[in-house]
N, C-alpha and C positions, 0 to 999 in steps of 0.2 A: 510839676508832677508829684514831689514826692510827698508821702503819705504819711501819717503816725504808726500806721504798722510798716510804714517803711517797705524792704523786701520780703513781708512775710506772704503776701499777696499771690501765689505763684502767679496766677494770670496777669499780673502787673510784671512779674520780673525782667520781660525783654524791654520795655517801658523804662526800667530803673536803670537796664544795665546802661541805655543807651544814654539817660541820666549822668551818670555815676561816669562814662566817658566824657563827655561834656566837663565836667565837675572837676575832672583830673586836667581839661585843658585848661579853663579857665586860671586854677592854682598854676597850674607851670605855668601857662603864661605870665601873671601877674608875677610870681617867685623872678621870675627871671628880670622882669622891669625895673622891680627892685634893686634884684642883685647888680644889675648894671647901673641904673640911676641914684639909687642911694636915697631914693625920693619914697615917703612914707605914704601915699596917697593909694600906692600900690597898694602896698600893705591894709589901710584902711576900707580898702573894696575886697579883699581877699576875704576877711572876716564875716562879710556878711551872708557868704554859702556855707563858712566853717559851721559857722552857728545854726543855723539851717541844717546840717547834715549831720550836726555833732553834737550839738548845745539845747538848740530850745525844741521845750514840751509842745509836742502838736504837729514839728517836722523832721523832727530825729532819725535817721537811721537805725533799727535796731542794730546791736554790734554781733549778729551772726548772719550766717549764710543756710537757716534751717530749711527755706523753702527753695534753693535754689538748682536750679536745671531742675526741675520737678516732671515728673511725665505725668497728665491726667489717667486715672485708675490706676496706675501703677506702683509710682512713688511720690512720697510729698515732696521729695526730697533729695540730692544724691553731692555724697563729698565733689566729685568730680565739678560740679560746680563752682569750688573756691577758687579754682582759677582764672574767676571774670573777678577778684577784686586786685587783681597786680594791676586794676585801672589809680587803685589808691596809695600806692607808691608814689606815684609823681604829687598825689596832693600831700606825701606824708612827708617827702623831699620839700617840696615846695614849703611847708611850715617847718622844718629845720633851717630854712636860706632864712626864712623871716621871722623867726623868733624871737630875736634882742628888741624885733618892734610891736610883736601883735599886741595886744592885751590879753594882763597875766589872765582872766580868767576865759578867755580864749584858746589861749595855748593850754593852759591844764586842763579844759571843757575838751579839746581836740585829743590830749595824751590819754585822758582819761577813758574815751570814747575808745582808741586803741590800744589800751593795757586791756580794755574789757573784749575786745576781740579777738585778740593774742591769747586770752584765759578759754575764750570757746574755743579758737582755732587747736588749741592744743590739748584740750581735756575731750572733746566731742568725738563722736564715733567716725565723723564725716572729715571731721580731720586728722584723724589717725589714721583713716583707710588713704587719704589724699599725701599725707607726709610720705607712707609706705608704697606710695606709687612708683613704679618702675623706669616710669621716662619721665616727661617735659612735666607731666604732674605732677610729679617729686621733687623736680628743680623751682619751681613757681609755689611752689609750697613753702620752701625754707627758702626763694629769694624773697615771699612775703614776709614772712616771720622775721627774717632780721630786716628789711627797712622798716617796719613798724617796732622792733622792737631798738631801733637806733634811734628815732624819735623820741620813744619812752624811756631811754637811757638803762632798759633790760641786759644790762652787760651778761647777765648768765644763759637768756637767749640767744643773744647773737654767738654767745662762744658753744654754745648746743650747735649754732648754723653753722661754725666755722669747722666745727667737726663732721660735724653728717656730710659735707663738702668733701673733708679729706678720705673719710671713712667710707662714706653710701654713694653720693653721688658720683663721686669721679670714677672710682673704681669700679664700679658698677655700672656705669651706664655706656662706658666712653671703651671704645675697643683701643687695640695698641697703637694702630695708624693714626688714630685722631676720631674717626669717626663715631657716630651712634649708632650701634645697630637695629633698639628697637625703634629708635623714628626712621632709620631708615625702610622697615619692616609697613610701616604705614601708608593707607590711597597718597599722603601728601610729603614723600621723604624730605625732596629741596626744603620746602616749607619750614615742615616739622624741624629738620637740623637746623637752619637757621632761629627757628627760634629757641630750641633746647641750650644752643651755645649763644645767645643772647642773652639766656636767664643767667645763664652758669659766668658771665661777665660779667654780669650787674651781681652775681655775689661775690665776685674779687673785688669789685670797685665799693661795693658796702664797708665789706668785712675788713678787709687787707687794712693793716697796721704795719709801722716800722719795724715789730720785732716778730708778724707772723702776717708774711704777704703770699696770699695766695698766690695771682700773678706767676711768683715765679714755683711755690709747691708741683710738686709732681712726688707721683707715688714708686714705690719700690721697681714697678717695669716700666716706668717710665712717661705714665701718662701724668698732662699737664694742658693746664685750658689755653698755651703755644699752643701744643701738639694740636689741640684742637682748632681753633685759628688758619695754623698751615693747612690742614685736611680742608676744611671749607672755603675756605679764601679764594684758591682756585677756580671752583663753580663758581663766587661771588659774582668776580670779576669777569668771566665768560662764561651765561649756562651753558652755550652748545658745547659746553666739556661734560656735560654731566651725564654719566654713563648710564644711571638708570632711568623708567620710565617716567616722562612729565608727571607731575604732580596732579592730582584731576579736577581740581581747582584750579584757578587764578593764574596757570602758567604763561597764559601770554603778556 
């Protein structure tokens, strides 16, 4: 499928996304064959989507999201959209498991590709409005920004993520019981919580260092992504606990 204009296509864009999921299986997959076999052969076939997606002239990915969710007459365009590429996290994981073997101009063709995304994602109007976002769009914002920018060895991004975590996200979005109230405000609460505190775990498991672990951080009244855990955990494991109405999707 993909294009030289890559995602600037709006009409391509449902096309790329489904692309771009594929893309992130293929990389974990292979990541992981690696990581367990220790066998470079993995590695050797990972390279050749990287390049493709990242590297050569003619099938590159552009490194923004300007056409993205786009509504015909409407918008070209909308932040809200940055959150169909937390599909490239696992390929951005996947090329940290495997980087002692890809080839260097591989791996700097790949960091290079997202230093220059991290530069849109952070300077652009679309992701400024998407960092500022209130719920799961705000947590998926800054759990992208630091897996891409752990890749590119961005230590001054990741410590921006690890704040806006202490600072914006926690205390802001997480009530004192655990839960979230504006996804729980949504057609798809179960859902939505589930996924907000999925995000808000993949940035303890990014971020967390021996000498500042999220994990165990909680704020001044007490909230902490435990606290969070325990509130959801419950529903996980039995939905017929879950007190509000199904979700209007996908509940059965």
């Amino acid at each position: 499928y993909i294009q030289k204009d890559g995602i600037a296509n709006p009409q391509n864009f449902v096309a790329h996304r489904l692309a771009m999921i594929r893309f992130s299986q293929i990389i974990g997959a292979l990541a992981s064959a690696y990581k367990l076999t220790g066998q470079e052969k993995y590695v050797k076939q990972a390279m050749l989507p990287l390049q493709a997606w990242f590297i050569r002239q003619g099938t590159m990915m552009n490194p923004n999201l300007q056409f993205a969710q786009a509504i015909k007459g409407r918008f070209t365009g909308r932040g809200i959209g940055i959150i169909d590429t937390i599909q490239l996290m696992e390929v951005a994981q996947g090329v940290i498991v495997m980087q002692k073997s890809l080839a260097r101009a591989v791996l700097a063709g790949t960091r290079k590709w997202f230093a220059a995304y991290l530069e849109w994602l952070m300077t652009h109007q679309y992701g400024k409005d998407e960092m500022n976002a209130a719920n799961n769009h705000g947590t998926c914002f800054t759990m992208q920004v630091a897996s891409f920018a752990k890749l590119c060895g961005d230590v001054k991004l990741m410590d921006f993520c690890r704040d806006r975590y202490k600072t914006v996200l926690l205390p802001n979005q997480m009530a004192t019981d655990g839960s979230f109230p504006r996804e729980l405000a949504r057609t798809k609460p179960y859902g939505s919580s589930i996924f907000n505190l999925d995000a808000m775990t993949a940035l303890c498991q990014i971020l967390s260092t021996k000498n500042d672990n999220l994990w165990t951080y909680q704020t001044a009244d007490g909230k902490s992504i435990e606290k969070g855990i325990k509130y959801l955990y419950p529903f996980v494991a039995d939905k017929n606990k879950w007190t509000l109405k199904p979700d209007v999707m996908y509940w059965d």
